[in-house]
N, C-alpha and C positions, 0 to 999 in steps of 0.2 A: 417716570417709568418705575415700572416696579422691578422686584428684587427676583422673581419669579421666575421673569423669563432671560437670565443671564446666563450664557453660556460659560462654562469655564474653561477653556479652549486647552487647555494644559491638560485635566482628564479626559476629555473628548479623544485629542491625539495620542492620549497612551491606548485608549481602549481600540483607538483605529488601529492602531500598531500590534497592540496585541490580536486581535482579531485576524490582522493581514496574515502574522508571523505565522498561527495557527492553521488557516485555511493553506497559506505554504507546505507547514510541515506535513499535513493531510494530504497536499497533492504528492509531496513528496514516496509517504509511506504508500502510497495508491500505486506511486509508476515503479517502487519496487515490488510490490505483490506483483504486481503484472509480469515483472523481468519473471523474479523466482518462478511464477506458475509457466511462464515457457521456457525456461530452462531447466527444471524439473519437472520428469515422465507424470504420467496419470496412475501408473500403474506403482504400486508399493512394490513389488519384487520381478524388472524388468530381467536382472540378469538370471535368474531362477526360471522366468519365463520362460529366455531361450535356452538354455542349459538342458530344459525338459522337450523344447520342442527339438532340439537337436538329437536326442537321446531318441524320441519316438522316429523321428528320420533315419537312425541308424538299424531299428529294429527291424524298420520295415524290409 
């Protein structure tokens, strides 16, 4: 046999491990962007929003 096709199973499992840990951390940062983007409005200045539509409600 040659020397070619030897696997070295000791870098193989770190690369697997590293790879796992990574694609983890990614699902991770994923399912918080998701939380933040629903738990913070879409709108940059909601309280300023109603503050004004309240104001135009009282002139009326």
């Amino acid at each position: 046999m040659s020397d070619d096709n030897v696997v070295d199973f000791a870098a193989a499992g770190t690369r697997h491990l590293q790879r796992r840990q990574q694609e983890q951390k990614e699902e991770r940062v994923d399912a918080m962007r998701a939380r933040f983007a629903a738990a913070l409005p879409d709108k940059p200045t909601p309280v300023k929003d109603y503050f004004k539509k309240k104001r135009k409600q009282k002139k009326r």
